[in-house]
N, C-alpha and C positions, 0 to 999 in steps of 0.2 A: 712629350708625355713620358711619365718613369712607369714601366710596365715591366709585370711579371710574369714568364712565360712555364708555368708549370704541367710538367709532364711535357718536357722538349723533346722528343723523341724525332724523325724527321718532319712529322706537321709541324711541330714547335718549334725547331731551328730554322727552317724556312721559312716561318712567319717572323722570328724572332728575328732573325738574322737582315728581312727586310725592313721590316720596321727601325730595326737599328740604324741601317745603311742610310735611310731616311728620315735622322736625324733625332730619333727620340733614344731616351738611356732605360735601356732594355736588359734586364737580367733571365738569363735559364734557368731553371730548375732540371738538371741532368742526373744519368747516372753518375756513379764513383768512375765507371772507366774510360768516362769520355771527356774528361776533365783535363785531363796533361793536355793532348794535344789540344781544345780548344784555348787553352790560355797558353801554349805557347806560339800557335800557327794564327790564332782565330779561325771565324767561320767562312768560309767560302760556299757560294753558291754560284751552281752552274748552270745555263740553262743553252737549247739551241744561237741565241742572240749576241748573251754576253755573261762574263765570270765576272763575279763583286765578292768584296771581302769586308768586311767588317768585326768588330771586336766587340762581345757585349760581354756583361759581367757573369758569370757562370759561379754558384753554389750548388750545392748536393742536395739539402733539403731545404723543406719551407722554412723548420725552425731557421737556418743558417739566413735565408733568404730577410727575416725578420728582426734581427740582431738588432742592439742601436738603436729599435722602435722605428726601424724603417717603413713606411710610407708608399703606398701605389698607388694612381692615376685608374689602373684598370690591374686584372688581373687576365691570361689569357688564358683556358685551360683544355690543356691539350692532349691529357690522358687517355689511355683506351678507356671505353665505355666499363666495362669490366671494373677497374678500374676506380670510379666513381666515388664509391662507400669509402673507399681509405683514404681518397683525396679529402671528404667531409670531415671525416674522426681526425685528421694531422689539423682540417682547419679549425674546427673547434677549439686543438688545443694550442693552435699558437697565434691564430688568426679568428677569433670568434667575430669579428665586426668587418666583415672584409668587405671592402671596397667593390665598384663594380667588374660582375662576372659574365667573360665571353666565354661562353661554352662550342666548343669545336668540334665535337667529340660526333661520329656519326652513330647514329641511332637515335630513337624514339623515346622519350619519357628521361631524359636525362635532366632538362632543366627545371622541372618538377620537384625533383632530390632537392638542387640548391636551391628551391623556392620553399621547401620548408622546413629544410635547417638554417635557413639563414632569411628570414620573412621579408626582414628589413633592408636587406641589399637589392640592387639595380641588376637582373639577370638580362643578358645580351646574349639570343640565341645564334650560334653564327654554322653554317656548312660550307668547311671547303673543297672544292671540283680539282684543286691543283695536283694532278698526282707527283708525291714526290719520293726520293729515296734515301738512303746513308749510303755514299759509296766508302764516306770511314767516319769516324769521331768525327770529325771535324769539316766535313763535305759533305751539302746536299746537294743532288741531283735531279734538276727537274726534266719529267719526262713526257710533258706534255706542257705547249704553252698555249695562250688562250682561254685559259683558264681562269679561277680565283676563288673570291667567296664570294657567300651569298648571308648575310644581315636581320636579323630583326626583332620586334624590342618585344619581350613578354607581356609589359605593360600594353593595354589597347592605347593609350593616348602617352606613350612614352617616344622621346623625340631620338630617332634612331641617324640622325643625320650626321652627327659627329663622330660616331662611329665606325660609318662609311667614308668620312672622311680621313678617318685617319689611317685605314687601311686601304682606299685611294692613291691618299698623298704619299704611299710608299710604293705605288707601282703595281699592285695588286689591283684586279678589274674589280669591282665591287658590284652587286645590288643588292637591294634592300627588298624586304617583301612584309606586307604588312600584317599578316597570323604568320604569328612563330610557328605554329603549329602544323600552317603547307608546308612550310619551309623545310622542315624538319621529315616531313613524312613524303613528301616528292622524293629529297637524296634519299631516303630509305626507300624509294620505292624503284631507283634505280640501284642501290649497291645490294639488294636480293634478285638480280639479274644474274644467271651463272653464278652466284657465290656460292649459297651451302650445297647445294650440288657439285658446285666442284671439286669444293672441300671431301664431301664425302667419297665421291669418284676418284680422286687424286687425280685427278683431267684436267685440262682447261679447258675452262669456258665455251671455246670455241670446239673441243673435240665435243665436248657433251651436247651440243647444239644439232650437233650428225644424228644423233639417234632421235628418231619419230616421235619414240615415247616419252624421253624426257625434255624435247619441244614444246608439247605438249602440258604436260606436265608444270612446264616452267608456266607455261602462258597462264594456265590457273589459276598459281601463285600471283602472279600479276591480278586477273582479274578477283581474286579475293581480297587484294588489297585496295584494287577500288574502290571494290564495294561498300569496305570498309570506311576507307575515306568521304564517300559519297554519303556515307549515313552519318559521318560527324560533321559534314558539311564544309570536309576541307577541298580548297582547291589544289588542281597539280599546276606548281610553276614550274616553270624554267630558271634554272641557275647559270651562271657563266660557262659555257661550254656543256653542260648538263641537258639534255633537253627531255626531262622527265615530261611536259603536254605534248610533247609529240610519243612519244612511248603511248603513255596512254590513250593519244588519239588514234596510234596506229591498233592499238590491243583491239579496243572498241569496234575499228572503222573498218580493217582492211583484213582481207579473206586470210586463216591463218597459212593458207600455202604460200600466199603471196609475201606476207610478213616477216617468213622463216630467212628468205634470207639476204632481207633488211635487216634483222635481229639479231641471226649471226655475225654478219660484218659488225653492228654498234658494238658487239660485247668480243670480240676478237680485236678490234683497231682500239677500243676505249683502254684493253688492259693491257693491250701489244704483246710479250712473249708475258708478261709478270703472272704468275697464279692472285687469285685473289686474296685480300687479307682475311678470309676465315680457315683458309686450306692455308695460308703461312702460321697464323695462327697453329692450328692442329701440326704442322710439321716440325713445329718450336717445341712441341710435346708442352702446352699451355692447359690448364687443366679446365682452364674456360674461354668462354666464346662470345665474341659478340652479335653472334646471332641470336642470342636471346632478346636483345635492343633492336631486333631488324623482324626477320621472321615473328619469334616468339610474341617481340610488341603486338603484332597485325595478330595473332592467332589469338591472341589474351583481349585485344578488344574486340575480338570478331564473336567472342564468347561473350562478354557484358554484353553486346550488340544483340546476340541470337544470330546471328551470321556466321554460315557453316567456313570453315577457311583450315581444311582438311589437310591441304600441300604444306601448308606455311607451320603449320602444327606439327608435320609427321618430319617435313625438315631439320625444324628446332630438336626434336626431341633428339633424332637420332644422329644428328651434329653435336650435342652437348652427350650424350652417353657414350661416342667416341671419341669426345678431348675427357672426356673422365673415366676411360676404358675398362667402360664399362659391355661396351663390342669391341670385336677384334675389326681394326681397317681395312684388316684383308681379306675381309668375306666379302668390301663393298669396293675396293679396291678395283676400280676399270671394270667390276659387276654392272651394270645398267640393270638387267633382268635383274637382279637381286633386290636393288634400291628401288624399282619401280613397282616391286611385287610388294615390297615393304610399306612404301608413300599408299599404294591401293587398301592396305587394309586400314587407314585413318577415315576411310572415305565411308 
């Protein structure tokens, strides 16, 4: 297949760079300065098993990507959520009829966007569980295997099977799930586990799990996203390596003494020493956040809902007023009492 991988950032070169290895002609969409070295070395991927190398074609932008009246199979998009908006406005103007779109992207209400600027294209919701990293231009680093994506088609009667196959046939674990819409809100409803709290803390995950109060706290979050889900009558699945039904069955099921530390080892072993990407995010000094696609999603339906989702709401806000400094981080900075006295008064 001739597939377009735009916004190759490490998601996109690790998808890009396997799909290529397994035989299909694959173009990046990269920055300006990752360019030399992938077209002089090619891409390389590393994992605990084995290192593969491959060479796919790399341009700068869509226009360059488009030239000649060039022609895609799929398009793969792999941009932060954030994101999004200017992916649309480049494709409008150089891409108005675009072929079909896999959206990767983690968060909530993203495939929405490409469903109504572009009515007539084929939207392929996909979530990947692969954590991966840049160790340069031109080297991704996988650091967990076992892993992959998870599939599935916007359409209710749309046939999501060659889809799966073709990110399969490149080695990648695949499932399919059949409402885009679990699919989507499951991985959201594990990657607001230790994220904007640790963002905000400057901690990891696993430190911020020590304290009683924002245990708690987090659990909330969790069960407001339930609830959420529960009212729009999405199911939680399981993704490759993901096990978002057991999260929620243990939230639900199991005493929260007992769970605490079940829940710190999941979110300490799943991100290993890495901070997560909202607190990378914030320390990139990025003026936004993709918790507005995570948290904010759950808080913004929890509102059309009439479902109170107090945590998820006081999270978002005061994670985006801190990548827009509009607070100082170092009043919340290793604070716990500060940030839990702050989350209390949404409630």
């Amino acid at each position: 297949m001739k597939l377009l991988v735009y916004g190759a950032g490490a998601v996109g070169r690790y998808l890009g760079g396997m799909l290529s290895q397994a035989g299909n002609d694959v173009t990046l969409v990269v920055r300006p300065e990752g360019v030399a070295a992938l077209q002089a070395e090619g891409l390389t991927i590393t994992d605990a098993a084995a290192t593969i190398m491959t060479r796919p074609h790399i341009v700068t932008s869509l226009r360059q990507a488009m030239l000649n009246n060039l022609s895609y199979d799929a398009f793969l998009l792999t941009m932060k959520s954030y994101s999004v908006s200017q992916t649309i406005d480049e494709m409008i103007a150089f891409c108005p009829h675009p072929p079909p779109l896999i959206t990767l992207q983690n968060g909530i209400g993203i495939e929405e966007q490409f469903q109504q600027q572009f009515p007539e294209a084929t939207v392929i919701a996909g979530s990947v569980t692969t954590p991966v990293s840049l160790k340069s231009e031109n080297e991704v680093v996988v650091e967990k295997s076992g892993r992959g994506v998870g599939v599935a088609h916007t359409q209710a009667k749309g046939k999501i099977g060659p889809w799966k196959d073709m990110f399969q046939s490149a080695g990648i674990k695949t499932v399919s799930v059949k409402d885009y819409r679990s699919l989507k809100w499951s991985k959201a409803l594990l990657n607001i586990v230790g994220n904007a709290s640790a963002a905000i803390l400057n901690r990891h995950p696993g430190a911020v799990y020590q304290s009683e109060a924002m245990y708690h706290l987090e659990l909330a979050a969790i069960r407001e996203t339930l609830k959420v889900m529960a009212r729009l009558k999405l199911e939680v699945v399981n993704l490759p390596g993901a096990p978002a039904w057991w999260l929620a069955f243990g939230v639900k099921n199991v005493p929260p003494s007992l769970l605490k530390p079940l829940l710190t080892q999941m979110v300490t072993r799943g991100r290993g020493e890495k901070m997560p990407s909202f607190a990378l995010d914030l320390t990139a000094g990025k003026k936004e956040s993709e918790v507005l696609y995570h948290n904010g999603a759950i808080a913004k339906a929890g509102r059309e809902l009439g479902i109170p989702t107090p945590v998820n709401t006081a999270l978002t806000d005061i994670l985006l007023k801190l990548a827009r400094q509009e607070l100082d981080w170092h009043t919340y900075s290793g604070n716990v009492k500060q940030l839990v006295a702050e989350i209390n008064r949404y409630s």
